[in-house]
N, C-alpha and C positions, 0 to 999 in steps of 0.2 A: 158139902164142904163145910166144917165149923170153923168159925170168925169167932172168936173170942178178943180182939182189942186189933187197934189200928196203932202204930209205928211214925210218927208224924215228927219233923225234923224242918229248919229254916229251907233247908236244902227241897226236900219234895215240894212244902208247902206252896212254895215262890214259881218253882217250875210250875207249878200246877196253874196257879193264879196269874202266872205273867205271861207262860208259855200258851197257856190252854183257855183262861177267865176261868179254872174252877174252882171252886171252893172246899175243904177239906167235905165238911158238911155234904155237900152235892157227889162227891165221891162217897163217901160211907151210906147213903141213902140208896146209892146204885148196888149194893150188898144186901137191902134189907127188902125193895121191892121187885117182886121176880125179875129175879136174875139169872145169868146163862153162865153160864163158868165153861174156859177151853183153853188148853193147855196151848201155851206159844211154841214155834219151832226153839225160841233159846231158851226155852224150859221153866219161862214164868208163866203165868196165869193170865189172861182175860177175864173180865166179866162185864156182861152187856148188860141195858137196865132202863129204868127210867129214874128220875129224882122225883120227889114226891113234887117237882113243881110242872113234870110231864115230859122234863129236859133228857132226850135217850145218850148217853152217852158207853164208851167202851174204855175201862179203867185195866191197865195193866199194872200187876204187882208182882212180888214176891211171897212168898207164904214160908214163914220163919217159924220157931217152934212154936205150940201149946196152940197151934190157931192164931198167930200175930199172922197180919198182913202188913205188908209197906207197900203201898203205894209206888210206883214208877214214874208211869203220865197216865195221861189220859185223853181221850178228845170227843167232840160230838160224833155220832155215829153217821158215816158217808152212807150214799144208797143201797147199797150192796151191804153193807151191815145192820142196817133197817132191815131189808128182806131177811137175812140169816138169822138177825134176833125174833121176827114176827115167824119164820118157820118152824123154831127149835124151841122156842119158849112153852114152857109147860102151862097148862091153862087156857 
């Protein structure tokens, strides 16, 4: 999948940091360090990950023209997505 820019808005931003404690920063680093990408059943995207500070978390988005991502939410990753990220993860 190519990521060429992130979509960032008061709106995602606040959910993310009020709803979830994330940080734009801590979501775009779950894109850059192996990461898992899977299609949702309403037709957006996952990607599962780490932050480069070791934080796993599972970032759902949209994926708009030229490579934009927008952001959704996001949350720490529960047990059961621990195990699916550590089995499908490349490397």
């Amino acid at each position: 999948m190519r990521i060429t820019a992130f979509e960032w808005d008061d709106g995602n931003v606040l959910h993310l940091a009020l709803g979830h404690g994330i940080e734009p920063e801590e979501a775009e680093e779950v894109f850059a360090v192996a990461p898992l990408f899977r299609k949702t059943r309403r037709g957006h995207y996952a990607v599962f990950g780490p932050t480069q500070a070791g934080r796993l978390l599972v970032i759902v988005f949209e994926m708009k023209r030229a490579g934009l991502v927008r952001v959704i939410t996001g949350w720490d990753m529960a047990g059961a997505e621990r195990r699916y990220y550590q089995q499908h993860r490349k490397g």
